[in-house]
DSSP file (Angstrom, degrees, kcal/mol; ACC not computed):
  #  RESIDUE AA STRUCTURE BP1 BP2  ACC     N-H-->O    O-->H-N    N-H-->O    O-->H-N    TCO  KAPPA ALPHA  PHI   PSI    X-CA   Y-CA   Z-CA
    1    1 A X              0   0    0      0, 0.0     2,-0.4     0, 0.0    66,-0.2   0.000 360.0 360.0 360.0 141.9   11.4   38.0  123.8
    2    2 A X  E     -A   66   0A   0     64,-2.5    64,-2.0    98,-0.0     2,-0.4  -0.906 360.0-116.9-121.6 137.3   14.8   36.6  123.5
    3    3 A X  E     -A   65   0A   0     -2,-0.4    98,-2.2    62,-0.2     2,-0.3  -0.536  40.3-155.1 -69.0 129.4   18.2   38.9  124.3
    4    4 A X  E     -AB  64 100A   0     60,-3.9    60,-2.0    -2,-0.4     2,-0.5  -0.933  27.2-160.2-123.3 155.3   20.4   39.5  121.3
    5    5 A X  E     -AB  63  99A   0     94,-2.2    94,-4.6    -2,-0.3     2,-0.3  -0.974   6.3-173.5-112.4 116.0   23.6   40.3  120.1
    6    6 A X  E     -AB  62  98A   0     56,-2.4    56,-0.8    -2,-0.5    92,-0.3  -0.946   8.5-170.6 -91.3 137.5   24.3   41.5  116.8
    7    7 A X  E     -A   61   0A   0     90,-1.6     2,-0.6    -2,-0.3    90,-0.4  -0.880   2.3-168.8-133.5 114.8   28.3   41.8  115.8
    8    8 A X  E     -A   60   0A   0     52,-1.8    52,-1.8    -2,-0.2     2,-0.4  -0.912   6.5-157.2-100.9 112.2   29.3   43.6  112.5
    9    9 A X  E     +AC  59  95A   0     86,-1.0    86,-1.5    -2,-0.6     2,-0.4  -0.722  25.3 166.5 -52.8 109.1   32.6   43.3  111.3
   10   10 A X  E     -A   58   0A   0     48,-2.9    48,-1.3    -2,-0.4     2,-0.2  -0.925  30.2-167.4-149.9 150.6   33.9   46.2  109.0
   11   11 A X        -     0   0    0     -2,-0.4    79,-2.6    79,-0.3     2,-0.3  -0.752  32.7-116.6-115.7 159.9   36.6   48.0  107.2
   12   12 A X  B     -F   89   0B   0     -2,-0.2    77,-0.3    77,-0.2     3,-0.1  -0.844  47.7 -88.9 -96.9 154.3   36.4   51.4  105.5
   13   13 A X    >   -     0   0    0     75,-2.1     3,-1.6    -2,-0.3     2,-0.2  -0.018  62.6 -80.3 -33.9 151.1   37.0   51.4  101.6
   14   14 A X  T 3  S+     0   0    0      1,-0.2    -1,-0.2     2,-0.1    -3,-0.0  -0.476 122.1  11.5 -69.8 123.2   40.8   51.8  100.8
   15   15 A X  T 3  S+     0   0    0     -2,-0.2     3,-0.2    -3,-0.1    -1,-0.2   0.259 106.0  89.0 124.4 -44.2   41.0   55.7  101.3
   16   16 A X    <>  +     0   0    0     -3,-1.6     4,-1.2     1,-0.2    -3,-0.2  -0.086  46.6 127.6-114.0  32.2   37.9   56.4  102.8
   17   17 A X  H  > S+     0   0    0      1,-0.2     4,-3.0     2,-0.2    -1,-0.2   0.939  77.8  40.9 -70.3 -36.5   38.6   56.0  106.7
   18   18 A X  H  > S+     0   0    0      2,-0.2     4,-1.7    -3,-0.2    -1,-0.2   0.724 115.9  46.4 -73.8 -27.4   37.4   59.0  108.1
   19   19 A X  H  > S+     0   0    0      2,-0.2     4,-0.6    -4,-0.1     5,-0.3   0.697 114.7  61.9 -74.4 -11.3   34.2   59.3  105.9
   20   20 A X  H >X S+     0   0    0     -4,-1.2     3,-2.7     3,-0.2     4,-2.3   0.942 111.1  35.1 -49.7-102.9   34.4   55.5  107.3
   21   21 A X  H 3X S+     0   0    0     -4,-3.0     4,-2.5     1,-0.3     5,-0.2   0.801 114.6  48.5 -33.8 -50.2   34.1   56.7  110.4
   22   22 A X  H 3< S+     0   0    0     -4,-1.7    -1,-0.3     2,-0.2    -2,-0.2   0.753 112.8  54.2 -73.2 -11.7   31.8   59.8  110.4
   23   23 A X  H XX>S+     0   0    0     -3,-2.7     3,-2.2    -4,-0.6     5,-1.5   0.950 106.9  50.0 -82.9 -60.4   29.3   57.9  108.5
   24   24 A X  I 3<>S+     0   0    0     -4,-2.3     5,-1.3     1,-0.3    -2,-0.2   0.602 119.2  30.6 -61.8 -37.2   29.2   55.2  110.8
   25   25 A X  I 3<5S+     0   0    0     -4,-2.5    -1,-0.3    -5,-0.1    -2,-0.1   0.129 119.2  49.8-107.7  47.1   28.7   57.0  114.0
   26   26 A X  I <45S+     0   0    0     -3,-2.2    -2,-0.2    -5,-0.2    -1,-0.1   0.332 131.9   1.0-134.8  16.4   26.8   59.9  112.9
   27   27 A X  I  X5S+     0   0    0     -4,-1.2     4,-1.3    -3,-0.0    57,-0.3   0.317 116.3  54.2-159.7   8.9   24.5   58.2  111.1
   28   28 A X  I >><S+     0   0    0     -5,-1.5     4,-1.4     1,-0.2     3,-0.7   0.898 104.4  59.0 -86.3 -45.3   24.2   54.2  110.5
   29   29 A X  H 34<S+     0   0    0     -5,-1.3     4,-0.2     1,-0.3    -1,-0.2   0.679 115.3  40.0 -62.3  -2.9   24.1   53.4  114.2
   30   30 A X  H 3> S+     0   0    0     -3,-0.2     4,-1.0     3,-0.1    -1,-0.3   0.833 113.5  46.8-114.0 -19.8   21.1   55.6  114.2
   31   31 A X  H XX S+     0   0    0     -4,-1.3     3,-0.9    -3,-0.7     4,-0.7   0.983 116.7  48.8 -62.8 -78.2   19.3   54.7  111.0
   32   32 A X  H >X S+     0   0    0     -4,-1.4     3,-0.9     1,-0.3     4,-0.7   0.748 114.2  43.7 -46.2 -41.1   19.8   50.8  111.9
   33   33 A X  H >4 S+     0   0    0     -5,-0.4     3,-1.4     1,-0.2    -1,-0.3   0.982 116.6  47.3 -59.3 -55.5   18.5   51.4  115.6
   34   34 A X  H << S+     0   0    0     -4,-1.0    -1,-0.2    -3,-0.9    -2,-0.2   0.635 120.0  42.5 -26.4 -43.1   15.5   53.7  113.8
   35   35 A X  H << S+     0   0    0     -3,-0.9    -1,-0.2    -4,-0.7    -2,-0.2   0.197 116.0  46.5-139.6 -12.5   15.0   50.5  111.1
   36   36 A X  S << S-     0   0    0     -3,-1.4    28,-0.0    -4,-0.7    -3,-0.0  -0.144  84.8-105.3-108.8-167.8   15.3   47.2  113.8
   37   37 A X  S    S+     0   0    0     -2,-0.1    28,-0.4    26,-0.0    -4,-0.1   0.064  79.0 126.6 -39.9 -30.0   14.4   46.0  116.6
   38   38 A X        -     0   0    0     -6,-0.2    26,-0.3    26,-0.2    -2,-0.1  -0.027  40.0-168.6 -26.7 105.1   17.5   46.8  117.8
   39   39 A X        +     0   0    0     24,-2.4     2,-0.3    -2,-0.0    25,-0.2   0.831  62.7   8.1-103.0  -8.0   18.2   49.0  121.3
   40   40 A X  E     -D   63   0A   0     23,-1.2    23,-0.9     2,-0.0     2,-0.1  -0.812  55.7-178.2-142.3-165.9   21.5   50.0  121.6
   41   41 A X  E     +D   62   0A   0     -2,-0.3     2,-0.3    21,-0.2    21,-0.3  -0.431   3.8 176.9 176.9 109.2   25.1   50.1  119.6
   42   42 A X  E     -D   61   0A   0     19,-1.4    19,-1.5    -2,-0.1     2,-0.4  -0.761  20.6-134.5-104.0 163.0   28.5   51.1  120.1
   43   43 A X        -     0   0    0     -2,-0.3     2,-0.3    17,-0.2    17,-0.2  -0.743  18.0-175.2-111.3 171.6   31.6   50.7  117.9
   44   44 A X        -     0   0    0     -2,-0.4    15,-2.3    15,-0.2     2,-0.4  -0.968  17.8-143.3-159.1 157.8   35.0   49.6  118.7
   45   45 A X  B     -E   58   0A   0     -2,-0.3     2,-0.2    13,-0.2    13,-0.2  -0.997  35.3-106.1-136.8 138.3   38.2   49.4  116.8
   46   46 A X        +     0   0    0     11,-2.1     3,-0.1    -2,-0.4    12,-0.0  -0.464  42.2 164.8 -84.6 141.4   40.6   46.3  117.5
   47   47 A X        +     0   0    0     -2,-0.2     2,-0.3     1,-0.2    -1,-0.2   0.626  66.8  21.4-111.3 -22.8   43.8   47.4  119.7
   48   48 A X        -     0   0    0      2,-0.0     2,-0.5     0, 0.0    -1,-0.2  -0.981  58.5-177.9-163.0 114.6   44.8   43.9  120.6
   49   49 A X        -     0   0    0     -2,-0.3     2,-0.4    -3,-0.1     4,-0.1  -0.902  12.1-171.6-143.2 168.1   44.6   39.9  119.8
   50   50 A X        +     0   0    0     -2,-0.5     2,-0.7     2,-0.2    -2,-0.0  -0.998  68.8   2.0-148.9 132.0   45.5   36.5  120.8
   51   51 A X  S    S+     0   0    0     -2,-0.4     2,-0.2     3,-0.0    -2,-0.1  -0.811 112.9  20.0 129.5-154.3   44.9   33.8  118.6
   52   52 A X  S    S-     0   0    0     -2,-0.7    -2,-0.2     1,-0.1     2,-0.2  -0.523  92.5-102.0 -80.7 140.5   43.3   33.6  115.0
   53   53 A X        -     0   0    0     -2,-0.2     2,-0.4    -4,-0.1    -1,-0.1  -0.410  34.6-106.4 -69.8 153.1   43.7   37.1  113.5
   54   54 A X        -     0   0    0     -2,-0.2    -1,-0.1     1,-0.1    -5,-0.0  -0.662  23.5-135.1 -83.5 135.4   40.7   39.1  113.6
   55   55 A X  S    S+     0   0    0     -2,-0.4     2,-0.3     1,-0.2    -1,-0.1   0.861  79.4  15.0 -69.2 -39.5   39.4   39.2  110.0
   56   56 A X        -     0   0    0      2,-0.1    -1,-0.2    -3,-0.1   -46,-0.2  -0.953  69.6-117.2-139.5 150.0   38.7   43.2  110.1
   57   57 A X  S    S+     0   0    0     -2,-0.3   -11,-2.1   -48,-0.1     2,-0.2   0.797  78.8  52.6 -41.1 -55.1   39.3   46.1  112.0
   58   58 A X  E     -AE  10  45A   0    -48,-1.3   -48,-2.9   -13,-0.2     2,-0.3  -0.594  54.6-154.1 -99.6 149.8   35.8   47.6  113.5
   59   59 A X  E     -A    9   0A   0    -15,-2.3     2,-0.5   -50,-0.2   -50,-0.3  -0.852  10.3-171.2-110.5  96.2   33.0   46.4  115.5
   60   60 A X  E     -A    8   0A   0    -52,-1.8   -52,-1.8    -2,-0.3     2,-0.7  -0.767   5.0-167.9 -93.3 126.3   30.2   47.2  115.7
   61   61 A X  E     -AD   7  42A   0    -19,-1.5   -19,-1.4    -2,-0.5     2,-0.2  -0.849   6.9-173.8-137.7 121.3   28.2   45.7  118.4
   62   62 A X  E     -AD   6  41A   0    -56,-0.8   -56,-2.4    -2,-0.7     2,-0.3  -0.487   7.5-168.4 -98.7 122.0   23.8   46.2  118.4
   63   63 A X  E     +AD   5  40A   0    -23,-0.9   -24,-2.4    -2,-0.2   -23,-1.2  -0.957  21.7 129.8-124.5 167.9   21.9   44.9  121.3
   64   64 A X  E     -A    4   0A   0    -60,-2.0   -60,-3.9    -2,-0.3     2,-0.3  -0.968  52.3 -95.0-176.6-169.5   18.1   44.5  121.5
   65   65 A X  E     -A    3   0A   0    -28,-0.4     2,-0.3   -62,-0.3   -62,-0.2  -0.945  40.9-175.7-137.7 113.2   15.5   42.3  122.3
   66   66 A X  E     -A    2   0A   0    -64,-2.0   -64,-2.5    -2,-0.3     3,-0.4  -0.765  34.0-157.0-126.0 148.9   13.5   39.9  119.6
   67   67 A X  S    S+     0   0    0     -2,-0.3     2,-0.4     1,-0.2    -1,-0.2   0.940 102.2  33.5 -72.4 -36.3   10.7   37.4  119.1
   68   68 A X    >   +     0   0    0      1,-0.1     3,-2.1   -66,-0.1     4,-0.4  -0.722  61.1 162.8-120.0  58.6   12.3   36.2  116.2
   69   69 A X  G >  S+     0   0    0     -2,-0.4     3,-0.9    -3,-0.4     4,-0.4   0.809  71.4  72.6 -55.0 -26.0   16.0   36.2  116.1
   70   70 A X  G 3  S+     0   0    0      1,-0.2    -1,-0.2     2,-0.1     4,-0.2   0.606  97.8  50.1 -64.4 -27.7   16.1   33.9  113.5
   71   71 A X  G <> S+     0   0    0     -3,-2.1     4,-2.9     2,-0.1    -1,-0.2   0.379  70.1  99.5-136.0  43.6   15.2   36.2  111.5
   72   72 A X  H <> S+     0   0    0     -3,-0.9     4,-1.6    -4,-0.4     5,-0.2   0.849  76.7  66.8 -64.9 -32.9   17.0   39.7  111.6
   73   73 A X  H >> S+     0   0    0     -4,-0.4     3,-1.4     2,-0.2     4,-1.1   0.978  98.3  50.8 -37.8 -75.5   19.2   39.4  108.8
   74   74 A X  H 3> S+     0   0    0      1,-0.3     4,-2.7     2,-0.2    -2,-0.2   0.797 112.4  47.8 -42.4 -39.5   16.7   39.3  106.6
   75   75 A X  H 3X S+     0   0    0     -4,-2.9     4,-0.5     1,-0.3    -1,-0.3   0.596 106.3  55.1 -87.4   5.8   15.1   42.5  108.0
   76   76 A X  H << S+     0   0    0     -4,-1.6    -1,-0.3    -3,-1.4    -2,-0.2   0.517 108.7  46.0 -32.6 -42.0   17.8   44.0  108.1
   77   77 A X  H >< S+     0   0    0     -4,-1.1     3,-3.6    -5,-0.2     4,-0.4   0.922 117.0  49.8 -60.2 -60.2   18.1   43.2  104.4
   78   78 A X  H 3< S+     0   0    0     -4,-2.7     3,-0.2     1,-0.3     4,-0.2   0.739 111.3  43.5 -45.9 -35.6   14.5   44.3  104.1
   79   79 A X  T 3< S+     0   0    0     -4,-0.5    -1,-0.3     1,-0.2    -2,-0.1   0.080  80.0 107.9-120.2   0.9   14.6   47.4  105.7
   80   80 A X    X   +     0   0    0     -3,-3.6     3,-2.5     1,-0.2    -1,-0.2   0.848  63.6  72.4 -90.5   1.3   17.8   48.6  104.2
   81   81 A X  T 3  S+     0   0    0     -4,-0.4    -1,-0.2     1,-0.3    -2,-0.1   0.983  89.6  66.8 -37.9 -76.9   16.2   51.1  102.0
   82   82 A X  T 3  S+     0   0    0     -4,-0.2    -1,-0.3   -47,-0.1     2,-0.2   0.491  92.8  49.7  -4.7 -40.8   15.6   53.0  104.7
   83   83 A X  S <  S-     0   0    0     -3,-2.5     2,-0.3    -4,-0.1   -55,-0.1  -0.669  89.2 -97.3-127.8 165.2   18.8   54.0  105.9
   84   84 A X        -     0   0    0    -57,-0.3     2,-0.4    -2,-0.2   -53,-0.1  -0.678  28.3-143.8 -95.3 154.9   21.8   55.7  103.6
   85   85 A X        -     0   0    0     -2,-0.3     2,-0.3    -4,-0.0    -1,-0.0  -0.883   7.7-154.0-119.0 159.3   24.1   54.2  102.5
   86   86 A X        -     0   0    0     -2,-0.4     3,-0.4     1,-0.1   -66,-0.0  -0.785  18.3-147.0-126.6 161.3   27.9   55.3  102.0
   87   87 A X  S    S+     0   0    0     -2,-0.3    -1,-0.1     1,-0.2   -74,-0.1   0.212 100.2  79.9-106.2  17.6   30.7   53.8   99.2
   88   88 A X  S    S+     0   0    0    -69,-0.2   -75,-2.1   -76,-0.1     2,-0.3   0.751  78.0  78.8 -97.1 -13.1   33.2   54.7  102.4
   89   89 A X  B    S-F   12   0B   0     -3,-0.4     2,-1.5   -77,-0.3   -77,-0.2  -0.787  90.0-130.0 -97.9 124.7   31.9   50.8  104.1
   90   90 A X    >   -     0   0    0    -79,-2.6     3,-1.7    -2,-0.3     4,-0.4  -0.600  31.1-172.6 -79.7  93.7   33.7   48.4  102.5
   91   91 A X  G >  S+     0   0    0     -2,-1.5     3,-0.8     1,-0.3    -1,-0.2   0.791  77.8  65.8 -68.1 -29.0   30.2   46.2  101.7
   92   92 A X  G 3  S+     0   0    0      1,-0.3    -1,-0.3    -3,-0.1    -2,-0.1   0.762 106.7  33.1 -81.4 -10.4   32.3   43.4  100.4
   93   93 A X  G <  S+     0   0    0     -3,-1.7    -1,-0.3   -82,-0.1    -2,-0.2   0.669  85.4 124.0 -94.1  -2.8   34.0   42.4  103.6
   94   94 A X    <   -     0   0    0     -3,-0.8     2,-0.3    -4,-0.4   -84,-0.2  -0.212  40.6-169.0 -91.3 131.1   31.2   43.2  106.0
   95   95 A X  B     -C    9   0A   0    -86,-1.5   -86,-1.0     2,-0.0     2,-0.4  -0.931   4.5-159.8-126.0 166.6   30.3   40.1  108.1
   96   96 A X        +     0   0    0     -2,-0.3     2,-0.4   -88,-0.3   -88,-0.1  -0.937   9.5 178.6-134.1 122.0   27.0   39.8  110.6
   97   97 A X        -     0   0    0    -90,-0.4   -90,-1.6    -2,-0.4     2,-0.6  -0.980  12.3-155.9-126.6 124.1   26.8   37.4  113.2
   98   98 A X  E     -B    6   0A   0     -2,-0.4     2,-0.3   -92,-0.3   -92,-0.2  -0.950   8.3-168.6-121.4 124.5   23.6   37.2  115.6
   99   99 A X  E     -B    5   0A   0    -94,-4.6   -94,-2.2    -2,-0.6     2,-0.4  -0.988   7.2-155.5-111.9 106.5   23.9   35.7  119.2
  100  100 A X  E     -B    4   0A   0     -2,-0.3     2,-0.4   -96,-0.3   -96,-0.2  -0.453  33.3 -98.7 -65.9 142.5   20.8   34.9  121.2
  101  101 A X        +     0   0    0    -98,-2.2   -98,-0.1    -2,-0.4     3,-0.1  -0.542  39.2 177.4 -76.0 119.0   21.1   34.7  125.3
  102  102 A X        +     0   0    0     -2,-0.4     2,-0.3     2,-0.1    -1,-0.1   0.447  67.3  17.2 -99.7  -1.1   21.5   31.0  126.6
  103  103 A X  S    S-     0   0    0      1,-0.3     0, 0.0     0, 0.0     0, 0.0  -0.872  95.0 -71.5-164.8 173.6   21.9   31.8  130.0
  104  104 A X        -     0   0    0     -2,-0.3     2,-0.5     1,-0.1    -1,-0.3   0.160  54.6-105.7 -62.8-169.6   21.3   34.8  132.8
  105  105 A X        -     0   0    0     -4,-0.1     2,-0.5     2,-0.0    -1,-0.1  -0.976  36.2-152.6-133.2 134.8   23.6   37.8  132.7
  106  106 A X        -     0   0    0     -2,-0.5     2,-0.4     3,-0.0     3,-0.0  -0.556  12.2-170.8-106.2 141.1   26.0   38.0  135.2
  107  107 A X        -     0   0    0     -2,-0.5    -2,-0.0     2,-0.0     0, 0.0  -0.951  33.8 -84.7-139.2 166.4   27.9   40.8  136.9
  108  108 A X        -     0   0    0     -2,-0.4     3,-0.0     1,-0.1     0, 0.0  -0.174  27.2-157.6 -45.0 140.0   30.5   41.8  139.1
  109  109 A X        -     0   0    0      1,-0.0    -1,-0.1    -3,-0.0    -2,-0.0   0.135  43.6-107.9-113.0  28.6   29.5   41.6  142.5
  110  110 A X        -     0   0    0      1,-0.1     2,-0.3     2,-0.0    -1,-0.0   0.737  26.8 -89.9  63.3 148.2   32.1   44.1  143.9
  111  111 A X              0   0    0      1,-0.2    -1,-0.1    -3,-0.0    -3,-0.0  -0.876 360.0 360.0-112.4 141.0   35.4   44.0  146.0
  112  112 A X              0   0    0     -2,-0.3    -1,-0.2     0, 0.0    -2,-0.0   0.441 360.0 360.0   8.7 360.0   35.7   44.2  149.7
């Protein structure tokens, strides 16, 4: 099994931020988890950047553990029947990016 990062990038339809929001954590982060491999998820909303702009607002960011990373997208496509879907996520800006773990996972080892 390989550790993964899923990271969703998303905006609400022009209008629609608060059905944005209440759809999104009160019920996709729990249909997708329900519908994956997938074992956890939080959202985030960007406060702060340095850089390239960030293309959209929200994040959402899915961890889990897969044999087949390669191919979650596609189940995720496959699978999306399953879950509801809302016209407040703007589906034409939505981007997906999947990271596999190259290396251990490191933590703070605490001060003095």
């Amino acid at each position: 099994m390989t550790k993964q990062m899923v990271l969703v990038l998303t905006e609400p339809t022009e209008g629609k931020e608060e059905a944005f929001n209440e759809y999104y954590e009160h019920l996709h982060l729990k249909e997708v988890l329900s519908s994956t491999e997938l074992k956890s998820a939080q959202r985030y909303k960007l406060v702060d950047q340095v850089g390239e702009d960030c293309p959209l607002p929200y994040l959402a960011l899915y961890e889990g553990d897969s044999s087949d990373t390669a191919s979650f997208i596609a189940n995720l496509n496959e699978t999306r029947a399953q879950r509801q879907q809302s016209d407040s996520l703007n589906k034409r800006t939505a981007r997906i990016w999947v990271f596999e773990a190259i290396g251990p996972e490191h933590h703070e080892s605490g001060h003095g």
